[in-house]
Biotite code that builds the C-alpha atoms (Angstrom):
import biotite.structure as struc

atoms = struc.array([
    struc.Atom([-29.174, -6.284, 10.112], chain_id="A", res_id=1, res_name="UNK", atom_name="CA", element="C"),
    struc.Atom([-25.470, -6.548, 10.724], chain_id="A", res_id=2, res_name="UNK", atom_name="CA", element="C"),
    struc.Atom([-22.501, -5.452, 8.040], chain_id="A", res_id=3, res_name="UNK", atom_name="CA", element="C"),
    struc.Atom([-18.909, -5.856, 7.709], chain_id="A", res_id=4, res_name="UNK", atom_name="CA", element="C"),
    struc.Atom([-16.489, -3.378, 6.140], chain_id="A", res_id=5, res_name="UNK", atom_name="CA", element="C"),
    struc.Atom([-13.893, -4.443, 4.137], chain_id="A", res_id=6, res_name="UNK", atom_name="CA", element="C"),
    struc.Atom([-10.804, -2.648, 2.721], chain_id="A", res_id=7, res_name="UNK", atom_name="CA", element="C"),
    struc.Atom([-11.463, -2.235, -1.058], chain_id="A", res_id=8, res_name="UNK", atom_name="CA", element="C"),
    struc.Atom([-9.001, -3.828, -3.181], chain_id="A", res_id=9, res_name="UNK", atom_name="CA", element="C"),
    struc.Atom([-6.809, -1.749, -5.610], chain_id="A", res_id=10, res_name="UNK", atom_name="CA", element="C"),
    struc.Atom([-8.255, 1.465, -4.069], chain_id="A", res_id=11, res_name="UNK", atom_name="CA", element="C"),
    struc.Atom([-6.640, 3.467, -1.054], chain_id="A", res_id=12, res_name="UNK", atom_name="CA", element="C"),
    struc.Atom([-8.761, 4.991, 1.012], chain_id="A", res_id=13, res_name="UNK", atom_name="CA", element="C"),
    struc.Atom([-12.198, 3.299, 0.246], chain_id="A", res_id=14, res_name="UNK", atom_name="CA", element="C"),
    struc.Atom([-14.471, 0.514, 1.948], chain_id="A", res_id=15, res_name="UNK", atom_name="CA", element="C"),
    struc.Atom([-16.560, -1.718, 1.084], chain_id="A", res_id=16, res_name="UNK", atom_name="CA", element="C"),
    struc.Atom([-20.007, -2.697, 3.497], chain_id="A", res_id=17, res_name="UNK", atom_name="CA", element="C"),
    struc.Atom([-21.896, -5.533, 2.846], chain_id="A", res_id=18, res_name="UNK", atom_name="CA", element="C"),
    struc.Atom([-24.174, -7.455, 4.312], chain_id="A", res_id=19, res_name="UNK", atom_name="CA", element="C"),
    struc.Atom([-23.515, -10.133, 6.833], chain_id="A", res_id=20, res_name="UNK", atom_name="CA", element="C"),
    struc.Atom([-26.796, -12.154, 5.549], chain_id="A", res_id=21, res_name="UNK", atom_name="CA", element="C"),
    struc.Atom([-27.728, -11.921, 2.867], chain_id="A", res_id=22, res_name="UNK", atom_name="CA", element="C"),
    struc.Atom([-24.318, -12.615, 1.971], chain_id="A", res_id=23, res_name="UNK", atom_name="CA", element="C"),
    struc.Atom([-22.820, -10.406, -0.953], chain_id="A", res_id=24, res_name="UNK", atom_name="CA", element="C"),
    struc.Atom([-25.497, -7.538, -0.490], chain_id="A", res_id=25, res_name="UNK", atom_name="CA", element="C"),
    struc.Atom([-23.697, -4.201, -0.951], chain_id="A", res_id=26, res_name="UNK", atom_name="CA", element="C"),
    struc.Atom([-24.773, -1.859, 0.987], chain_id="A", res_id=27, res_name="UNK", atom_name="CA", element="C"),
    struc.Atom([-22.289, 0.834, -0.056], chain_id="A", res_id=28, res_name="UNK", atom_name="CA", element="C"),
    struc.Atom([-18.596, 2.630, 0.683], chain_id="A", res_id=29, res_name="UNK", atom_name="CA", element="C"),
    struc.Atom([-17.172, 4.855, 2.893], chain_id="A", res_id=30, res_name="UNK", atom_name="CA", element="C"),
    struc.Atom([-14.817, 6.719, 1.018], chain_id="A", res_id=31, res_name="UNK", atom_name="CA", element="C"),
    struc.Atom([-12.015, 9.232, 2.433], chain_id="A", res_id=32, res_name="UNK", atom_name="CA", element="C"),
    struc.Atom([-11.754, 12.438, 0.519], chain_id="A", res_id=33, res_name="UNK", atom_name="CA", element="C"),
    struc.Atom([-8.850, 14.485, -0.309], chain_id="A", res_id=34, res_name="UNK", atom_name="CA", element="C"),
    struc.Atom([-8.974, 16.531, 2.759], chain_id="A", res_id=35, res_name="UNK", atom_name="CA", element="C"),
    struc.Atom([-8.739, 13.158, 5.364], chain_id="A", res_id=36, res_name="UNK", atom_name="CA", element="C"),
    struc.Atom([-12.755, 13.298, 5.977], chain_id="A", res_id=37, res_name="UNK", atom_name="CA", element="C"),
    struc.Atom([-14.551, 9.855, 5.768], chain_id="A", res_id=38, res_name="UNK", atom_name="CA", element="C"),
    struc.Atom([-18.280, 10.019, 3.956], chain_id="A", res_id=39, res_name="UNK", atom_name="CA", element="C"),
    struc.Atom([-20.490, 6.916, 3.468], chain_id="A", res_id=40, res_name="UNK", atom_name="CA", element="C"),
    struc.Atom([-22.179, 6.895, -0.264], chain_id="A", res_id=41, res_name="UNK", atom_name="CA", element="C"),
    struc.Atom([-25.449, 4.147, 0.533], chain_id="A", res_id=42, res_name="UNK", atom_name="CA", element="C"),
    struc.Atom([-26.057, 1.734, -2.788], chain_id="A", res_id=43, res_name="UNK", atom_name="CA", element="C"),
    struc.Atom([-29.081, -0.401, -1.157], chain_id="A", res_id=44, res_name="UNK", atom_name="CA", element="C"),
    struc.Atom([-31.744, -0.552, 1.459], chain_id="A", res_id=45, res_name="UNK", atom_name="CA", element="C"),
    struc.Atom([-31.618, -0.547, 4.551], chain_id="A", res_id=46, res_name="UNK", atom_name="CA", element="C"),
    struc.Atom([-28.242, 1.893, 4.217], chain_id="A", res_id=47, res_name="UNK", atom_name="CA", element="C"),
    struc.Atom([-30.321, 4.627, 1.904], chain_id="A", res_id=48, res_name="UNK", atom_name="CA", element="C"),
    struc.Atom([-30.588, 7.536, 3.975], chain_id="A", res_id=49, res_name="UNK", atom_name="CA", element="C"),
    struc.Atom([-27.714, 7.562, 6.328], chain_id="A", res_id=50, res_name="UNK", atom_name="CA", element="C"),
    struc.Atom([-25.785, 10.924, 6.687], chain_id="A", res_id=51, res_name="UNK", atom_name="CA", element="C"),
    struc.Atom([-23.300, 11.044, 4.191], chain_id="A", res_id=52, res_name="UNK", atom_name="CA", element="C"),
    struc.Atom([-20.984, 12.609, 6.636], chain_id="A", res_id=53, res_name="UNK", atom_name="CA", element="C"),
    struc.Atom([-18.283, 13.841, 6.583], chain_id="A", res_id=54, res_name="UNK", atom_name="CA", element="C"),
    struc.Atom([-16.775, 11.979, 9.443], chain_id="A", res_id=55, res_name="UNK", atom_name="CA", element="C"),
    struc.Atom([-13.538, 12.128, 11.244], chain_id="A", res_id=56, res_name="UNK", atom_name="CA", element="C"),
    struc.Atom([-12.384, 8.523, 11.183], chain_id="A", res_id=57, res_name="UNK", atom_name="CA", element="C"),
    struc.Atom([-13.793, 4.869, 10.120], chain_id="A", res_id=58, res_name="UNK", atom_name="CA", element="C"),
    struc.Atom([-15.118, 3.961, 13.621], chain_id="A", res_id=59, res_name="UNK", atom_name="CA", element="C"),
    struc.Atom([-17.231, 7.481, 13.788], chain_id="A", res_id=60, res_name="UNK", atom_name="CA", element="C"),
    struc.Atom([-18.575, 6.280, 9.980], chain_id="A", res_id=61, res_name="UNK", atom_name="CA", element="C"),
    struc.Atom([-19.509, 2.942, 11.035], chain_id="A", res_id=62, res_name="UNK", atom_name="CA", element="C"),
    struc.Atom([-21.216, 4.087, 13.724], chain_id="A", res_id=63, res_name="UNK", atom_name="CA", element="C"),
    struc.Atom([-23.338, 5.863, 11.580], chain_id="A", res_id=64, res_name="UNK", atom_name="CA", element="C"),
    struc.Atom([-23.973, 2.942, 9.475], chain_id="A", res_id=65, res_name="UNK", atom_name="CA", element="C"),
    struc.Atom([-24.872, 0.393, 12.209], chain_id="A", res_id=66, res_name="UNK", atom_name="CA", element="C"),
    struc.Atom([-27.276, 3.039, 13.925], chain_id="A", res_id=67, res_name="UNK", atom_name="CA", element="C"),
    struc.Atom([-29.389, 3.216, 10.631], chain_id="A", res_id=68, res_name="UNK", atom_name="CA", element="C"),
    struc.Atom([-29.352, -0.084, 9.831], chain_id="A", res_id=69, res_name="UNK", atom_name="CA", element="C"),
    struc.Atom([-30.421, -1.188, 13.267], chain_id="A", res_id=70, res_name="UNK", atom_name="CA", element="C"),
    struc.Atom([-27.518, -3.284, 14.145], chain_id="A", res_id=71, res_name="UNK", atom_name="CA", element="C"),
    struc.Atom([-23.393, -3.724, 14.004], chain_id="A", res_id=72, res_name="UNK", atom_name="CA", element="C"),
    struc.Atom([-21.191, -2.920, 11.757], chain_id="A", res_id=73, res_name="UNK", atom_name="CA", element="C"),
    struc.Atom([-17.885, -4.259, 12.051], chain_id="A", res_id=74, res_name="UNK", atom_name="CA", element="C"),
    struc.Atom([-14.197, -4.184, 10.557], chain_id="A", res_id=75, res_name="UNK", atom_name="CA", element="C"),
    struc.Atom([-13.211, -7.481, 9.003], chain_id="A", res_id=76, res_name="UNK", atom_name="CA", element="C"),
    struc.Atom([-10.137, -8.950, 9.845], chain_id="A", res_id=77, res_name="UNK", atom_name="CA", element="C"),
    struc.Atom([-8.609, -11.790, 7.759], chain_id="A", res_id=78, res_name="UNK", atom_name="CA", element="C"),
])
């Protein structure tokens, strides 16, 4: 499975990841905390189960989201 992040709207400092197919499956967030660390909080299979973190930046936390789902995870760019 592949996923895209997306910047959440109205909400500094969170992300959205969902799905690449199906479409509009959230998998979950990745959410920065008040002391600049990144953690990923998993809503749906296959995401459930990933280390929460903390991590020290969005490429280190999508990492960790494309090694347990078994594929990418990438930043959308409009």
């Amino acid at each position: 499975m592949d996923a895209l992040v997306f910047v959440s709207r109205g909400t500094v400092g969170r992300w959205d990841i969902y799905a690449r197919a199906p479409k509009d499956l959230l998998l979950g967030t990745i959410e920065e905390s008040d002391d600049q660390q990144l953690r990923v909080k998993a809503m749906a299979d296959p995401l459930l189960g990933v280390p929460e973190g903390p991590y020290p930046d969005l490429d280190a936390a999508m990492n960790a989201v494309a090694a347990r789902i078994g594929g990418t995870c990438e930043k959308w760019v409009p």
